[in-house]
C-alpha positions in Angstrom: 152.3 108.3 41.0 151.6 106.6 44.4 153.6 103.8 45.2 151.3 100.8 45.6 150.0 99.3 49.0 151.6 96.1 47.8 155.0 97.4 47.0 156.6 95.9 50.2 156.1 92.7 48.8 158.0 93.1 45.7 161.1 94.4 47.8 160.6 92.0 50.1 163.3 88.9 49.7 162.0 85.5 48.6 162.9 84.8 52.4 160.6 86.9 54.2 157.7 86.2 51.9 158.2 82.6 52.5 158.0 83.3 56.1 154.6 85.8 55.9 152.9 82.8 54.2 154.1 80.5 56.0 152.9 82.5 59.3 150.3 83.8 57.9 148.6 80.4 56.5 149.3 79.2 59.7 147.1 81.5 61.8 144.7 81.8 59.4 144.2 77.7 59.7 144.8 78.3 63.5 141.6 80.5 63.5 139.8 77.7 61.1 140.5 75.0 63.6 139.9 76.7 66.8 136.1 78.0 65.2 135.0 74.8 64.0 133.4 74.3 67.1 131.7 77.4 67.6 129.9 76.1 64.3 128.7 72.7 65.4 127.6 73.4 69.2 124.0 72.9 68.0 124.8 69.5 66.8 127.5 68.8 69.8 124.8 69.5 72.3 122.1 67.1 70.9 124.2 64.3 70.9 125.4 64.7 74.4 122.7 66.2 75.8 124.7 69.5 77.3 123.5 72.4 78.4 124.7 75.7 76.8 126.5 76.3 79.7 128.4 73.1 79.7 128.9 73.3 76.0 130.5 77.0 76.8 133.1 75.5 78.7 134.2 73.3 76.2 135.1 76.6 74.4 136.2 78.3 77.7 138.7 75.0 77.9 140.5 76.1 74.6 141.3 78.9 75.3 142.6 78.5 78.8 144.7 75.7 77.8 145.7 77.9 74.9 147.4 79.9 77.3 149.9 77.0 78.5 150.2 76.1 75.0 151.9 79.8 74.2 154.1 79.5 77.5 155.4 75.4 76.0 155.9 76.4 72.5 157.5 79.7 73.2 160.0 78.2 75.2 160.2 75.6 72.7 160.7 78.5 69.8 163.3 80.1 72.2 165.3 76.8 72.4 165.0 74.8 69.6 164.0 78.0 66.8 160.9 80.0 65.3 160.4 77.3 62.7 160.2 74.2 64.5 158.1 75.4 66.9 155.6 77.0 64.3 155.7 73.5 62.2 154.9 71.5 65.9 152.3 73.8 66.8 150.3 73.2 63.3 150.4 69.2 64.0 149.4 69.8 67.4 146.2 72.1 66.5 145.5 69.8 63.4 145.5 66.3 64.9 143.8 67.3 67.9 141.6 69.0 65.7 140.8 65.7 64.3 140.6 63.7 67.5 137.2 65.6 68.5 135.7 64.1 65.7 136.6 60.8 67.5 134.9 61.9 70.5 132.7 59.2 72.3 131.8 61.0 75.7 131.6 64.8 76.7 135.2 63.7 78.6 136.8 62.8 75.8 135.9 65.7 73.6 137.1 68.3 76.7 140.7 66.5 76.9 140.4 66.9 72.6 139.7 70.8 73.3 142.1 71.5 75.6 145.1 69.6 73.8 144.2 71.4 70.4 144.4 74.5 72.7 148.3 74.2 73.0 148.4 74.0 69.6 146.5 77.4 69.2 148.3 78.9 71.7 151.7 77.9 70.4 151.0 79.0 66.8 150.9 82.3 67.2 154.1 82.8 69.7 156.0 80.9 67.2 154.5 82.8 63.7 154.8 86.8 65.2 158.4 86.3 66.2 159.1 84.7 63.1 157.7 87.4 61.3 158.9 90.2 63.5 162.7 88.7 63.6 162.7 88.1 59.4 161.4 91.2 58.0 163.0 94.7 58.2 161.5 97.1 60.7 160.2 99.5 58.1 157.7 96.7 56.9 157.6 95.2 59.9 153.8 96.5 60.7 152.8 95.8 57.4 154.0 92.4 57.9 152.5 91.3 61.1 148.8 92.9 59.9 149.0 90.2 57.0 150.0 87.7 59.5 147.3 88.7 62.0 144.3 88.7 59.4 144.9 85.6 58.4 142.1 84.9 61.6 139.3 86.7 59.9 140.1 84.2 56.4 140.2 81.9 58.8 136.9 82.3 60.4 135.5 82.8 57.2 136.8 79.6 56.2 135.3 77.8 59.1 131.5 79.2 58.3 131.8 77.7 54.9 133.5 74.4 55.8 130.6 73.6 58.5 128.3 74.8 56.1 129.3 72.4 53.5 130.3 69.5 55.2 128.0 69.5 58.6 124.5 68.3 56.5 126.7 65.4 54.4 129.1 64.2 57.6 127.8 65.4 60.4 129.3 67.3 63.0 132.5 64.4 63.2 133.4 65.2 59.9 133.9 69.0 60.3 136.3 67.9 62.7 138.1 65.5 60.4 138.7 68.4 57.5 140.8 70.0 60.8 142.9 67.6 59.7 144.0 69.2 56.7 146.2 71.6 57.8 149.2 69.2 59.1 150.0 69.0 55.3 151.2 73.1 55.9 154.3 71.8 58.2 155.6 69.6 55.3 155.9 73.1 53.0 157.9 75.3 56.1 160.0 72.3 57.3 161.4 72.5 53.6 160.6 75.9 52.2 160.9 78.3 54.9 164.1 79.8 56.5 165.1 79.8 60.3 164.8 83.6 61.9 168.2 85.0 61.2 167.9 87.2 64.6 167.3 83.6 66.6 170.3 82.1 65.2 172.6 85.2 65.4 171.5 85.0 69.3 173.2 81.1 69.5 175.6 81.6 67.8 176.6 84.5 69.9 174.7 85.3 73.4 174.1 88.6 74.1 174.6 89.9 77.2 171.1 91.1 78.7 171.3 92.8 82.0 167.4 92.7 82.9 166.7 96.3 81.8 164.2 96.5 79.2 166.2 98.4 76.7 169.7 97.9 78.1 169.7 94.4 76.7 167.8 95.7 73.4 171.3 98.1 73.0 173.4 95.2 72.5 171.1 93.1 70.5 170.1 95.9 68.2 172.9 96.2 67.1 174.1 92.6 67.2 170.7 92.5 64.7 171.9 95.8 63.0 175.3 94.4 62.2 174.3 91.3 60.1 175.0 91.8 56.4 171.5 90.6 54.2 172.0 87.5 54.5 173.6 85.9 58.1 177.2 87.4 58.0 177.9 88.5 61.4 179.9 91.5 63.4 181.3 92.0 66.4 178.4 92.9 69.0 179.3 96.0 71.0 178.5 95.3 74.8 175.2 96.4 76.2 175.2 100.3 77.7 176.3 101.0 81.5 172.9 102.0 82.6 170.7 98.9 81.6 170.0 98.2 85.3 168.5 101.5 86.2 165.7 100.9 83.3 162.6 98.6 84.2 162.9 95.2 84.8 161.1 92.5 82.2 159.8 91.2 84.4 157.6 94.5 85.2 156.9 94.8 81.5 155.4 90.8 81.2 152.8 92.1 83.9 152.0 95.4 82.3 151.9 93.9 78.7 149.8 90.9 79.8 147.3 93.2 81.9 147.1 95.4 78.6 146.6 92.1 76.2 144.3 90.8 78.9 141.8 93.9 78.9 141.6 93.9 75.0 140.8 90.3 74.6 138.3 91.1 77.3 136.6 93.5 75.6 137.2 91.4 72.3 135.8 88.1 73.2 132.7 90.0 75.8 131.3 91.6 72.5 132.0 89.4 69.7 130.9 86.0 71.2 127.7 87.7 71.8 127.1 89.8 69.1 125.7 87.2 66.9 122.9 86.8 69.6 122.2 90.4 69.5 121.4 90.6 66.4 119.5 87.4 65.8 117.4 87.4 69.1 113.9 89.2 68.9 113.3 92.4 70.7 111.5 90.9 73.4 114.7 88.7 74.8 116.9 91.8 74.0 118.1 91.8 70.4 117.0 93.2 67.4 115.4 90.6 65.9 117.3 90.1 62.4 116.7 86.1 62.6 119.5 83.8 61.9 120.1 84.0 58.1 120.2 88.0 58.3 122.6 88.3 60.8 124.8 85.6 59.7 124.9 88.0 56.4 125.8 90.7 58.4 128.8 88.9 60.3 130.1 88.4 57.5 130.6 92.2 56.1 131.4 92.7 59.6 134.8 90.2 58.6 135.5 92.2 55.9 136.3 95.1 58.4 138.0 93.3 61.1 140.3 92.0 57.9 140.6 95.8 56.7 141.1 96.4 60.4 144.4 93.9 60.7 145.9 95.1 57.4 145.7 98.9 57.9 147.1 99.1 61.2 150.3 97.7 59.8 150.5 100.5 57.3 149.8 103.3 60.2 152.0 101.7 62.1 155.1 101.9 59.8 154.2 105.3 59.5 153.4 106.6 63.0 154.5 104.4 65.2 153.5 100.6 66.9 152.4 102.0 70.4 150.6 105.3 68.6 148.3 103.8 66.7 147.8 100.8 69.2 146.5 103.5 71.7 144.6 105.3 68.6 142.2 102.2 67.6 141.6 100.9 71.0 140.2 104.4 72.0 138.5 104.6 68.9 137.1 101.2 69.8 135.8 102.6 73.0 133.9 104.9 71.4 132.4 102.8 68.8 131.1 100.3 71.0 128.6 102.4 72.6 127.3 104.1 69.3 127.1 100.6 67.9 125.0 99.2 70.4 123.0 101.9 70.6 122.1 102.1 67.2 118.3 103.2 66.3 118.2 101.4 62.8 119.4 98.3 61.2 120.7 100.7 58.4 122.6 102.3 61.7 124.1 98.5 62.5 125.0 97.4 59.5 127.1 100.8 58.8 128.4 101.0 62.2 129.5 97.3 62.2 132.5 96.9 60.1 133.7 100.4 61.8 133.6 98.5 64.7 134.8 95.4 64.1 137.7 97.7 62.0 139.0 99.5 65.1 137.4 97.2 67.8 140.2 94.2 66.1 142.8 96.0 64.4 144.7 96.1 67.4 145.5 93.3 67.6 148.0 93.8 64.9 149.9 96.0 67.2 150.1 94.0 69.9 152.5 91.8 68.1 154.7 94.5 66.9 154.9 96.2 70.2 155.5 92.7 71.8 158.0 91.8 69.6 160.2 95.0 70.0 160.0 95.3 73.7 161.9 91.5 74.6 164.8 90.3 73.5 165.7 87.5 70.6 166.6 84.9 73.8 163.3 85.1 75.3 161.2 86.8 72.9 158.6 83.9 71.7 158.1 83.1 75.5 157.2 86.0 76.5 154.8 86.8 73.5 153.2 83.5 73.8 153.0 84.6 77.8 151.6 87.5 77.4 149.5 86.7 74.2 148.0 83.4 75.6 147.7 84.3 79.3 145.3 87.2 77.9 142.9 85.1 76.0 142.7 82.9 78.9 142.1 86.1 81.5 139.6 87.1 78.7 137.3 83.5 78.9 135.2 85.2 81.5 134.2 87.8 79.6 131.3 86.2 77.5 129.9 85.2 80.9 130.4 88.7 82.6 128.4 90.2 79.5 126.0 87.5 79.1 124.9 88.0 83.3 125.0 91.9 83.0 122.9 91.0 79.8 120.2 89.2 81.3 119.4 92.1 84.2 120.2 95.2 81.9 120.2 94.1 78.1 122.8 94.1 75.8 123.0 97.5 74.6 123.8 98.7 78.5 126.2 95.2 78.9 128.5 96.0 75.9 129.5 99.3 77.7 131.6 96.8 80.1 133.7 96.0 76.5 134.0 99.4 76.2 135.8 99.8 79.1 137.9 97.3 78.7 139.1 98.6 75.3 139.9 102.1 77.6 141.7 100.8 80.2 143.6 98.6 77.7 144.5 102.3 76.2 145.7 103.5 79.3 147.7 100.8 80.3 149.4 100.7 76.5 150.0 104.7 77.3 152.2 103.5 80.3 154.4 101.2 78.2 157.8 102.4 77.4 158.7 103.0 73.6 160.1 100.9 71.7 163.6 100.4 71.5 164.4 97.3 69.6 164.0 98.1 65.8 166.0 96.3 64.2 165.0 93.0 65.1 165.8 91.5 61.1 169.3 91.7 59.5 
């Protein structure tokens, strides 16, 4: 008989399940708080009068300062450890969440948006080393694609909470319910364990010589050499020929450019596909309406949450960087069949196969981050690279909006298919990884 999908879990120790849910809860309220907006922008620009341009910035503002946010809390995860900076990063994201709803001019709202930014930022930096460093590297994938689906729940979450509360409380008290996550760093201050490879690396430095896998020798099997439960061995010293492998700082740039040309392709189609479906043929859609295309969003959720999960399985299997390269080319062919679709029957198949492969990925990019930088700057460099991405990506709704306007968005969504090819290549070019076992 088959071992079940879920039998990871059950070996899994109460340790690292605390830590998945704790992480995984986390992003998934992450993605909540960070949507809410994107549900009330009707409301947001009536009572301030802004121009859908102007209220696209406000978004635009997020997710630039989201990329500060990941540098600040992954140096603050590096320093003071995985959980603390997780539990800060929630506050931040919740209260600011909250202080929108407070919002008396257009100002005052931006400098909400961009300070709940370094909370979204910060979550995730903090969360995927947490997870990468606690669980075992043959569940490892498995582990992180739970984590990273958390978003789609999360975005799912943040339809029905506008839905609900937007026609009682207004648009303020959508906000206000952001609130509610805070309550989530009460349970990990209390119920969830410290990453065993961030306090191995105070206890003992490692010595990293700035090669990319010369100072993964030494901590691999400083990692390795932890009994189950924080015993610790001797660490071996890292091998003689570190310093004729590529620098880290070399691999920040390549790893960001990849990140960057994902989220470019990610954030170019997806913030405009709800207008593609719902605009009438005449302005360049297909002319679903509204209720229809919300409808199909959602089924198209269902496949980016199948997306995340999977690619942790395949990539326990095959390999992080393997199937990293696999969806995003897969992606780069969907794109084009999707928006060139002759039937709605043809969309709403081609959809969740889309939004499968075209946001899987992002799975990977965690795993591959995580084993490619050491334990003493690890969440720094993930938040870097992570963060720095989604901001390099906030000009892509713009990019495919103009192209939009002059060509339609059938011919604009190729430049998202693009993207998802050159973020292929560039993931091709990335060393493998060396750094298995990141959990004792």
């Amino acid at each position: 008989m088959a071992a079940s999908p879920f039998a990871f879990l059950a070996s899994a120790s109460s340790s690292e399940r605390r830590t998945l849910a704790a992480s995984t809860l986390g992003w998934m309220l992450d993605g909540m708080d960070v949507t809410l907006y994107a549900m009330v922008i009707p409301a947001v620009e009536a009572e301030f009068h802004l121009s859908s341009g102007a209220a696209g910035m406000l978004a635009s503002t997020t997710l630039v300062a989201s990329a500060l946010g990941g540098v600040l809390f992954g140096l603050l995860a590096d320093r003071a450890g995985r959980r603390t900076a997780l539990m800060a990063s929630v506050v931040v994201y919740s209260v600011f969440t909250a202080a929108c709803g407070l919002s008396r001019t257009v100002g005052e709202l931006a400098v909400f948006r961009a300070l709940l930014g370094l909370g979204v930022g910060g979550e995730w930096a903090a969360g995927a080393s947490l997870v990468a460093e606690t669980w075992r590297a043959e569940h490892r994938g498995k582990a992180l694609g739970y984590m990273q689906s958390g978003f789609a729940a999360g975005y799912a979450m943040a339809a029905i909470l506008a839905a609900w509360v937007l026609p009682r409380w207004g648009w303020r008290g959508v906000f206000f319910a952001g609130l509610l996550p805070a309550a989530l760093a009460l349970w990990i201050r209390g119920g969830v364990d410290e990453s065993p490879a961030w306090l191995e690396a105070r206890r003992r430095p490692a010595s990293f010589s700035g090669g990319a896998s010369g100072a993964g020798n030494g901590e691999r099997r400083a990692h390795s050499s932890l009994p189950r439960r924080e015993r610790a061995k001797p660490a071996p010293r890292a091998s003689a020929d570190a310093d004729s492998r590529p620098s880290y700082a070399g691999l920040i740039v390549r790893t960001l450019l990849m990140n960057s040309a994902a989220l470019f392709a990610w954030w170019g189609l997806f913030t405009w596909i709800p207008s593609y479906l719902a605009l009438p043929v005449a302005r360049g859609g297909r002319g679903l309406g509204l209720a229809a295309s919300s409808r199909w969003i959602l089924v198209m959720q269902a496949g980016m949450w199948l997306g995340y999960v999977s690619f942790g399985y395949a990539s326990d299997r095959v390999g992080a960087r393997r199937t990293y390269i696999g969806f995003l080319l897969l992606a780069a062919c969907a794109v084009p069949l999707y928006a060139q679709a002759g039937s709605t029957g043809s969309l709403l198949l081609l959809g969740p196969v889309m939004a499968f492969v075209g946001t899987g990925h992002f799975t990977g990019f965690g795993v591959i981050a995580a084993e490619l930088f050491p334990t003493r700057f690890r969440a720094s460099a993930m938040g870097l690279t992570y963060n720095f991405g989604r901001a390099l990506s906030a000009a892509a709704p713009w990019a495919i909006g103009v192209l939009a306007v002059r060509w339609g968005f059938a011919s604009a969504f190729w430049m998202s298919a693009a993207a998802f090819l050159a973020a292929a290549l560039i993931a091709w070019g990335l060393p493998k990884s060396r750094m298995q076992d990141l959990a004792p």
